[in-house]
N, CA and C of each residue as an Amber inpcrd file, in Angstrom:
protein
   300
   0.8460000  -1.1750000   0.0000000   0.0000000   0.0000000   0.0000000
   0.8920000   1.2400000   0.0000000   0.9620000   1.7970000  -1.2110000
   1.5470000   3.1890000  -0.7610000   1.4190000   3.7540000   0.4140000
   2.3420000   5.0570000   0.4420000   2.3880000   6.0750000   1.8240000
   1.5530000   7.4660000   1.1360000   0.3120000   7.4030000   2.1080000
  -0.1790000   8.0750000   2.1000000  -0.1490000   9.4130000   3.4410000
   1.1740000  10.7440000   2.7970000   1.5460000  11.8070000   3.7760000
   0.3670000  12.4960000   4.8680000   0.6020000  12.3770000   5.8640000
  -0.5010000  13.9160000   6.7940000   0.3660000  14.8980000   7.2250000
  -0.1480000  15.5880000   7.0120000   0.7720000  16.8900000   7.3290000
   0.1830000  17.2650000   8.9420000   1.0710000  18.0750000   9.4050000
   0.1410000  18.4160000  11.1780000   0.0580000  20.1450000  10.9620000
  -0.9610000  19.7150000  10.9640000  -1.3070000  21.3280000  11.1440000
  -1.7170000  22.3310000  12.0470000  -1.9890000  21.2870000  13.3340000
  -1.8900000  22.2160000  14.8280000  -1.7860000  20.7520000  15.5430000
  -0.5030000  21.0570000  15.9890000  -0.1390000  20.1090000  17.6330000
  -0.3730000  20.3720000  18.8510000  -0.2360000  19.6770000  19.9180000
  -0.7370000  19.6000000  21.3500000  -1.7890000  20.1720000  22.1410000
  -3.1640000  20.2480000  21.1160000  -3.7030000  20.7250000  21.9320000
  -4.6430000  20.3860000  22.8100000  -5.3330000  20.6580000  23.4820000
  -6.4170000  20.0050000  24.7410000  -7.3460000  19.6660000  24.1010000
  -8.0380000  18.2720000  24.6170000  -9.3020000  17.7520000  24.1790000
  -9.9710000  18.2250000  25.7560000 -11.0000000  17.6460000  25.7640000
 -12.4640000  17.6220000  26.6280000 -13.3590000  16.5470000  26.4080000
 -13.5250000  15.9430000  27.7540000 -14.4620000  15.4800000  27.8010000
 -16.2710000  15.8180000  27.7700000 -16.2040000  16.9530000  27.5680000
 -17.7040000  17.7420000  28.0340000 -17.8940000  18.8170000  26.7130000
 -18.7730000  18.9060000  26.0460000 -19.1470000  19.8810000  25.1930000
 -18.5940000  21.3470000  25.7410000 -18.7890000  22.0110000  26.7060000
 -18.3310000  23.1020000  27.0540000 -16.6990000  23.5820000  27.4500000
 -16.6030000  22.2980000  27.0790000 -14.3090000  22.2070000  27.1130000
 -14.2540000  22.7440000  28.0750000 -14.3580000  22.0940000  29.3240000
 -14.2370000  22.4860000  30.7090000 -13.3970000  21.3290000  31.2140000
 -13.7410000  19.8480000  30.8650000 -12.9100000  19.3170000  31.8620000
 -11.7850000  18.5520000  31.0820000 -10.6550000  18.7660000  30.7220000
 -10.0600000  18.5580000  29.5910000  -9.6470000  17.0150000  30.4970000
  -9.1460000  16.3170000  29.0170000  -8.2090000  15.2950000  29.2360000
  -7.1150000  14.8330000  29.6870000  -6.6230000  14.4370000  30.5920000
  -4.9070000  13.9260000  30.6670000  -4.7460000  13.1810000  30.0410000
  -3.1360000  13.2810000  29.8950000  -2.4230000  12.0300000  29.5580000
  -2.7450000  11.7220000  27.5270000  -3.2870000  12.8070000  26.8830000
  -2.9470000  12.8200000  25.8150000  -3.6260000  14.2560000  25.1050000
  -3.3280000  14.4060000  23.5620000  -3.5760000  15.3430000  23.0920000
  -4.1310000  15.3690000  21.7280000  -4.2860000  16.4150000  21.3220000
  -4.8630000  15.9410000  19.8500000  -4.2380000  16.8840000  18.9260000
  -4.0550000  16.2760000  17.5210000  -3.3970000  17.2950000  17.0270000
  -4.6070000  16.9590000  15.3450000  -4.5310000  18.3520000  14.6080000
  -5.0000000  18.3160000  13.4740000  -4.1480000  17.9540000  12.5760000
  -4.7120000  17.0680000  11.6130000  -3.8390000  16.2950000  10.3480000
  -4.7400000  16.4400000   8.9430000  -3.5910000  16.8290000   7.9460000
  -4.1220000  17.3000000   6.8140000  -3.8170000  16.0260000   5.6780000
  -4.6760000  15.2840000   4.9510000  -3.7740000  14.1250000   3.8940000
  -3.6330000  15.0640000   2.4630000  -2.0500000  14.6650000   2.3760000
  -1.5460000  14.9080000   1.2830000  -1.2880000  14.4100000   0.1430000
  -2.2240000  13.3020000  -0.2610000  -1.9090000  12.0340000  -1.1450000
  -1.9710000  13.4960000  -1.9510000  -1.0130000  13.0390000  -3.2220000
  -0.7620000  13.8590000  -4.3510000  -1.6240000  13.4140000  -5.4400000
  -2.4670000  12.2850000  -4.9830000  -3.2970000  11.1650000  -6.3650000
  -5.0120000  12.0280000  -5.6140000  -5.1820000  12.4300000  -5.1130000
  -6.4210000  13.2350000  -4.4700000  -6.6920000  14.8910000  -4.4410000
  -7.6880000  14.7640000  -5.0170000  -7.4550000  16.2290000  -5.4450000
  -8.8400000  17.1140000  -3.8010000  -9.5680000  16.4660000  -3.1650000
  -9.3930000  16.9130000  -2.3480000  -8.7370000  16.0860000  -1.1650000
  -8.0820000  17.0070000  -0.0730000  -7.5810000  16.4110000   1.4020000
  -8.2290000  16.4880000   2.7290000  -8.9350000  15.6970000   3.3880000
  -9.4310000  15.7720000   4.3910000  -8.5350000  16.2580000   5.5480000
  -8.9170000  16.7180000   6.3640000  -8.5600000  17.0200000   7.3410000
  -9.1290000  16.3160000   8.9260000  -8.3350000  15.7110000   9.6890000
  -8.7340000  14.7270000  10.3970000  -8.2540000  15.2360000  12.0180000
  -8.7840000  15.0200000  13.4120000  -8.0500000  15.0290000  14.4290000
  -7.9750000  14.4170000  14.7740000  -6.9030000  13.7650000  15.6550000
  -6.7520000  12.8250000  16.4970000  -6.1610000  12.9220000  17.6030000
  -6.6150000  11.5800000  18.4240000  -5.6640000  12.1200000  20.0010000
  -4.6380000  11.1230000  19.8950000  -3.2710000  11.5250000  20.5560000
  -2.0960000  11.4000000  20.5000000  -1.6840000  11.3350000  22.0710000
  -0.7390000  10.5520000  22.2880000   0.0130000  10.8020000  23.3040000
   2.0650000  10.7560000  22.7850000   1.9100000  10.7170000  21.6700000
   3.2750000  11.2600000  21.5720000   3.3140000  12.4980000  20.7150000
   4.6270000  13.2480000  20.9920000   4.8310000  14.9370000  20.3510000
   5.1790000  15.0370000  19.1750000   4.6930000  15.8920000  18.7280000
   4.6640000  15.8090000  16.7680000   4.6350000  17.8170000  16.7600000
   5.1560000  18.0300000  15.8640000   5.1250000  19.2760000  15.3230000
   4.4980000  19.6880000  14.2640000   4.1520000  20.9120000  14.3140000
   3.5110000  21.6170000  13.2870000   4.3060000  21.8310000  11.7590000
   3.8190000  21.1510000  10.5860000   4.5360000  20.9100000   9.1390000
   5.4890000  19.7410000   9.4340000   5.2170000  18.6710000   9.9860000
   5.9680000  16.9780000  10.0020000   4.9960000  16.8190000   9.3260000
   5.6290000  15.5750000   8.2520000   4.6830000  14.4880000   7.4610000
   4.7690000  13.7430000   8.2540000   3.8940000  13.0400000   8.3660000
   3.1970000  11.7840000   9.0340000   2.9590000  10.5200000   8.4430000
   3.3810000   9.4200000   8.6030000   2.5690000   8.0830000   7.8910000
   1.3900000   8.1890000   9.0700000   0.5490000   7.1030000   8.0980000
  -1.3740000   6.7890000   9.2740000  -0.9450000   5.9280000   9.7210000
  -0.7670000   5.6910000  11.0300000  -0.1750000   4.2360000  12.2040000
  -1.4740000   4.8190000  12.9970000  -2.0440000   3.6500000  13.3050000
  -2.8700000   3.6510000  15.0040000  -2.5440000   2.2850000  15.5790000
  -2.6060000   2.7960000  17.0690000  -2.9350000   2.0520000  18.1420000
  -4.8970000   2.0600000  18.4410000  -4.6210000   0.9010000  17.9130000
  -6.3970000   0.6290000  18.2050000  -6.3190000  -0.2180000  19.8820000
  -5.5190000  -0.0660000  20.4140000  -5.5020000  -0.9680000  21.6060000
  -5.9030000   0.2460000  22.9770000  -5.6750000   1.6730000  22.5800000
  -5.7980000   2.8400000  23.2050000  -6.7140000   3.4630000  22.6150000
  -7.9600000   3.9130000  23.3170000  -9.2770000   5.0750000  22.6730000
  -9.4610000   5.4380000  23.5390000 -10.2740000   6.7810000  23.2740000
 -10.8440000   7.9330000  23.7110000 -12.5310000   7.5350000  23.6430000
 -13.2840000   8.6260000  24.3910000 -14.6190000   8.2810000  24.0870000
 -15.2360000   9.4970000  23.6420000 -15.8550000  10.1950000  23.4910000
 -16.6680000  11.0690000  22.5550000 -15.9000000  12.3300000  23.4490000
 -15.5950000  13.2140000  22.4980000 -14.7440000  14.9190000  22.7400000
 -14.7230000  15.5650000  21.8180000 -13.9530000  16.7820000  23.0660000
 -14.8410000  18.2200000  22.1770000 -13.4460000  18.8010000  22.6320000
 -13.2660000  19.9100000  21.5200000 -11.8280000  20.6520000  21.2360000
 -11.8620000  21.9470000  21.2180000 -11.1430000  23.0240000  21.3790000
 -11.4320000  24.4140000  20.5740000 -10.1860000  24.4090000  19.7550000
 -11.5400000  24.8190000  18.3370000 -10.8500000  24.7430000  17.3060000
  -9.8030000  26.5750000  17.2520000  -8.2150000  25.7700000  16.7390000
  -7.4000000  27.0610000  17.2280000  -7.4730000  28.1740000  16.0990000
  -8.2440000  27.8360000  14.5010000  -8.8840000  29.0600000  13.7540000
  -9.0090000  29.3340000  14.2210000 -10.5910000  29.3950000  14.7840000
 -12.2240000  30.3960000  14.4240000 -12.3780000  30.3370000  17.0450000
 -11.8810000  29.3090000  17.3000000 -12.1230000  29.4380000  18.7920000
 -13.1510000  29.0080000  19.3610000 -14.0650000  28.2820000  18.2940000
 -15.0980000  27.5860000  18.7260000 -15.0210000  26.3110000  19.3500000
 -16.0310000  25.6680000  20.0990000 -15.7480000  24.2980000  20.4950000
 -16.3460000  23.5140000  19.7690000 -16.0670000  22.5440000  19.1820000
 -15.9530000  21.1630000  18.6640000 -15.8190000  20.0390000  18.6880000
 -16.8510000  19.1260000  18.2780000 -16.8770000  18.1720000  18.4470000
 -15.3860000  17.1330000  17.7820000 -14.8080000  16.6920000  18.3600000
 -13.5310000  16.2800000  17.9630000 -14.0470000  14.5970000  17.3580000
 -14.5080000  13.9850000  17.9660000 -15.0320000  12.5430000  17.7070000
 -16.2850000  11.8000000  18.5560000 -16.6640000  11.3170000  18.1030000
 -17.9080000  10.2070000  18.6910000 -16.3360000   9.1890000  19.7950000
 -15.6510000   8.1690000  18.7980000 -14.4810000   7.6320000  19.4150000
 -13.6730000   6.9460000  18.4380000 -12.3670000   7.6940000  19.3730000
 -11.5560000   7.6340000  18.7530000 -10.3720000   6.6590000  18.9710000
  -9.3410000   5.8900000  18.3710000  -8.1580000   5.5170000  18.6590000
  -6.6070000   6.0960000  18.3940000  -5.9120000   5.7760000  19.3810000
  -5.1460000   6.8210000  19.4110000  -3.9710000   6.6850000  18.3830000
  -3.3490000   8.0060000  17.6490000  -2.5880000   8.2880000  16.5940000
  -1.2680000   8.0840000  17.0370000  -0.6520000   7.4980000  15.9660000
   1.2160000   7.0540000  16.5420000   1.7880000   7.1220000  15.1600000
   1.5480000   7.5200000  14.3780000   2.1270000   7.9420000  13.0010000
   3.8660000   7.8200000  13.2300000   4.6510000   7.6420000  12.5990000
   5.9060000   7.4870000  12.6460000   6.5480000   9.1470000  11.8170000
   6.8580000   9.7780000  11.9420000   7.9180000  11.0220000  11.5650000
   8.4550000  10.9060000  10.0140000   7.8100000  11.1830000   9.0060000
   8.3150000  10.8510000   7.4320000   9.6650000  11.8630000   6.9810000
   8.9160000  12.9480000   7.3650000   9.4520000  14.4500000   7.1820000
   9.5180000  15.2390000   8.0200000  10.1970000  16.0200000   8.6000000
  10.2130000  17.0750000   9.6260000  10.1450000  18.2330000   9.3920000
């Protein structure tokens, strides 16, 4: 299967358990990921929660740990500052470092 790139386009930031992003999460984070397949002419944009550190413009391969999830959360998005629904549930992102 080809490598299909994500780019990160905002790292470490706080999830929530509660619609009103009041009682945030420990022990991991979520970062926004952009796919860059060059064969797709549009790219989704995806979040996920993470517990390891990734930077803003690293390519990413898609690795999960499906053995680690989250259950339904809410984010503020770092555009616009609204809160957001981040996922129903999620498993957690471990992408390996393509590009830095």
């Amino acid at each position: 299967m080809p490598l299909r790139p994500y780019t990160v386009l905002h790292d470490l930031l706080p999830f929530c358990s509660d619609a009103g992003c009041r009682v945030e999460v420990e022990g991991a984070r979520l970062i926004v990921l952009r796919s860059d397949d060059p064969r797709q002419t549009h790219h989704p944009i995806e979040a996920m929660p993470t517990r390891k550190i990734y930077a803003r413009g690293q390519t990413l391969a898609w690795e999960i740990n499906p053995k680690v999830q989250w259950a339904e959360s809410w984010y503020i998005n770092p555009n616009t500052g609204s809160k957001e629904k981040a996922w129903a549930r999620a498993v957690e992102f471990v992408g390996k470092v393509v590009k830095s």
